[in-house]
C-alpha positions as CSV (number, residue, x, y, z in Angstrom):
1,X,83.5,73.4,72.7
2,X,85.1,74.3,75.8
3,X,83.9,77.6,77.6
4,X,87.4,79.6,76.7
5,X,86.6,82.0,79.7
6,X,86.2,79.8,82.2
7,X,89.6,77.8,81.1
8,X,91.2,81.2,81.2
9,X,89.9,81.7,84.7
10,X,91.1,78.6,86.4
11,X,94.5,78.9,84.5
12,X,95.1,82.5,85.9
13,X,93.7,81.3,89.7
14,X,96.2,78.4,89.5
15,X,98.7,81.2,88.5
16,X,97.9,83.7,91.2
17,X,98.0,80.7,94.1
18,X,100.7,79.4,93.3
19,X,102.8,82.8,93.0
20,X,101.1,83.9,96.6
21,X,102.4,80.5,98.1
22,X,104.9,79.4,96.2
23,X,108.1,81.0,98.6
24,X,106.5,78.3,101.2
25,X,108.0,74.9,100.4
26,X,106.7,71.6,101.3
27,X,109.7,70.9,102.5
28,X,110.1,73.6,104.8
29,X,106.5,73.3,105.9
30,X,107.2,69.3,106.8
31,X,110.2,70.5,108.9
32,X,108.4,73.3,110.9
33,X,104.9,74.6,109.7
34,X,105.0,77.4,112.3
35,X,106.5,81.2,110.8
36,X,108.2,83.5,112.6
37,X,107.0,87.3,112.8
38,X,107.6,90.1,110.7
39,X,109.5,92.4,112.1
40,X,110.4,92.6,115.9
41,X,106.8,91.4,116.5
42,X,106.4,88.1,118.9
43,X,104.2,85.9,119.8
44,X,103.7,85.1,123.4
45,X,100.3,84.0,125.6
46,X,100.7,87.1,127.9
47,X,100.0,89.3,125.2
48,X,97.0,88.2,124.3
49,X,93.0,88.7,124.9
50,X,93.1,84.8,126.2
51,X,92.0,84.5,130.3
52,X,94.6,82.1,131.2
53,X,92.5,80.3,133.8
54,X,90.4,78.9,131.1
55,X,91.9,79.3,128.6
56,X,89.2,80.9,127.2
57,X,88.0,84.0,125.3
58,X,84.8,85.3,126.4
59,X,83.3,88.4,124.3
60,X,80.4,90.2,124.6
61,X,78.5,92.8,122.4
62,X,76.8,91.9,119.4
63,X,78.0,93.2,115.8
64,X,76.4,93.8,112.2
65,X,79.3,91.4,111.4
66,X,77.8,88.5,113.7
67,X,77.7,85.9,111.2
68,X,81.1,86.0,110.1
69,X,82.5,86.4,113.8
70,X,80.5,83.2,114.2
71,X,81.9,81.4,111.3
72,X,85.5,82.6,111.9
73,X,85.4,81.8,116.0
74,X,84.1,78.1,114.6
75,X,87.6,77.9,112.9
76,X,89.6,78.8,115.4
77,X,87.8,76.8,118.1
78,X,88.2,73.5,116.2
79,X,92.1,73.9,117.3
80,X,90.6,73.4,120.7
81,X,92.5,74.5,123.7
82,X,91.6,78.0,124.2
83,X,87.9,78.3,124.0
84,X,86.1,81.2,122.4
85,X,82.5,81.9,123.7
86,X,79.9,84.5,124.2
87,X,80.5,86.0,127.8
88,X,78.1,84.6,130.4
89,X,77.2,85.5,134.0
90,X,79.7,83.2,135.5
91,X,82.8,84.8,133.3
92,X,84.9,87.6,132.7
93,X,84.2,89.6,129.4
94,X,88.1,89.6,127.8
95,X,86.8,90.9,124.7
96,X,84.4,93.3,123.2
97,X,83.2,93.6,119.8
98,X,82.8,97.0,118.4
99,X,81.6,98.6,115.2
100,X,82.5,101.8,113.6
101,X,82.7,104.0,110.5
102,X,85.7,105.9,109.4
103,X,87.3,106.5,106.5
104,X,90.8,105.3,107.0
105,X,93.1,101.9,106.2
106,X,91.9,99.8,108.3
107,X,89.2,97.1,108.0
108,X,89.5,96.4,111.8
109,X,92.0,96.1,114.4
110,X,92.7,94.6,117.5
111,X,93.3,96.5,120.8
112,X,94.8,94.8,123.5
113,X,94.6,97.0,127.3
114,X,97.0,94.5,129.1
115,X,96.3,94.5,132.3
116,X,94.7,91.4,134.1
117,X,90.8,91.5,134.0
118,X,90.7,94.6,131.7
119,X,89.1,94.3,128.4
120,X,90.7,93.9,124.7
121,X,88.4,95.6,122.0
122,X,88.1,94.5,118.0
123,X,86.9,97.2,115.9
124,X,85.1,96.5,113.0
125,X,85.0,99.4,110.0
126,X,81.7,99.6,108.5
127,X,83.4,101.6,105.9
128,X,85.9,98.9,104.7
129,X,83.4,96.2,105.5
130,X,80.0,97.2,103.5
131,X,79.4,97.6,100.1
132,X,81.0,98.8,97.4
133,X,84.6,98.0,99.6
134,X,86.0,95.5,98.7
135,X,86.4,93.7,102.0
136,X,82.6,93.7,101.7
137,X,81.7,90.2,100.3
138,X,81.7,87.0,102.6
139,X,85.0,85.7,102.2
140,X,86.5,89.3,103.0
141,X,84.6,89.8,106.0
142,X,85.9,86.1,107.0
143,X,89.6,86.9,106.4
144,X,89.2,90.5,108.4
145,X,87.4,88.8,111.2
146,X,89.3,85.7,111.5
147,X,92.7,87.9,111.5
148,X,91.8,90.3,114.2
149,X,90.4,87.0,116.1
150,X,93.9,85.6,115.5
151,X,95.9,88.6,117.3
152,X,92.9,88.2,119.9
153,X,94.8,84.7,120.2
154,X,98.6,86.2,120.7
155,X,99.6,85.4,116.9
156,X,101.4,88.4,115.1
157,X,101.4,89.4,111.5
158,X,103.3,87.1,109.0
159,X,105.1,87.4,105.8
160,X,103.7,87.3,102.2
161,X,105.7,84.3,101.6
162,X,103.7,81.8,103.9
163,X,100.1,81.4,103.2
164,X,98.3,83.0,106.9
165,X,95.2,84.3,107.4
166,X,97.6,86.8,109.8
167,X,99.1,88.4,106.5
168,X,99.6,92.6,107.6
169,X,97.3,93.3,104.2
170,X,95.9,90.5,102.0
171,X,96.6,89.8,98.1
172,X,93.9,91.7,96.4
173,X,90.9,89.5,97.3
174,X,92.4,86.6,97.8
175,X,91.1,86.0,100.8
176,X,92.5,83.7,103.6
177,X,89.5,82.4,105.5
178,X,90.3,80.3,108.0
179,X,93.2,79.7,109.9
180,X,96.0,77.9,108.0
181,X,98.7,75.4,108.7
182,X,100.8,78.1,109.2
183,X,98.7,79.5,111.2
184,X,97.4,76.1,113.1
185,X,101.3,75.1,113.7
186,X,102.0,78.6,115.6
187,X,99.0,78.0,117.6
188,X,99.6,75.0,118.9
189,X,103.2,76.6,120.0
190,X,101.3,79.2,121.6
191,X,98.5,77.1,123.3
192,X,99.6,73.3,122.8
């Protein structure tokens, strides 16, 4: 006999995926993958954490979060172009990783100082990011982490109707985890 639970499950998940992404055609995603910006937001290489000699990222600090900045800076190196390393003797730290704890909205954030040479921060809230919060478990850490790592890359929020790891506030916990074609295709624009 079939586990009624289970069927249930994958029945309301197919539901729930296909109402988050459903707005998104195919066909509009064949003609042009790439989605504007909400708002006045938009998306240019100056205003990002990227050294444009490299291009490259370099970061320093270490973070609780280390594993899922690993994991998410994996994902958005396999685009290839910019290149997103640990800072080294022989480069210029463009971005620092910081943790904190405060009881607000936000599960982190990007920080960009804008000047040549300066430093961009990401802040990571311990408060949003540890348990019980719901951004707490693996795949939440992921999305968080891979979205501020995304602004890091000059890409801006996008609507609810394309499927982005870049979303202003996720579904629930349906997480985003890695960058998506959405995501990929305004990349490339950025970066090539």
């Amino acid at each position: 006999m079939p586990d009624r639970a289970g069927t249930a499950l994958a029945v309301a998940t197919a539901f729930a995926l296909a109402a988050v992404w459903a707005p998104y055609t195919a066909a509009a995603a064949a003609a042009d993958p790439a989605a504007p910006c909400e708002g006045t937001a938009t998306e240019t290489r100056g205003f990002s954490s990227v050294d444009l000699d490299g291009p490259e990222i370099a970061w320093t600090e270490s973070t609780k979060y280390d594993t899922a900045r690993a994991a998410v800076t994996k994902s958005w190196n396999a685009l290839g172009k910019v290149k997103i390393m640990a800072d080294t003797a022989t480069t210029v730290n463009d971005l620092e990783w910081r943790d904190y704890s405060k009881a607000d909205h936000r599960a982190a954030y990007w920080e960009r100082h804008g000047n040549a040479g300066a430093t961009d921060y990401i802040y990571l809230n311990a408060s949003k990011l540890d348990p019980p919060a719901v951004e707490s478990d693996t795949s939440g850490r992921l999305n968080v982490l891979g979205h501020e790592l995304g602004h890091a890359l000059g890409l801006c929020h996008k609507s609810r109707d394309v499927a982005s790891i870049l979303w202003a506030s996720p579904r629930s916990t349906l997480w985003v985890t890695e960058p998506t074609d959405v995501d990929i295709a305004n990349y490339r624009k950025r970066w090539g």
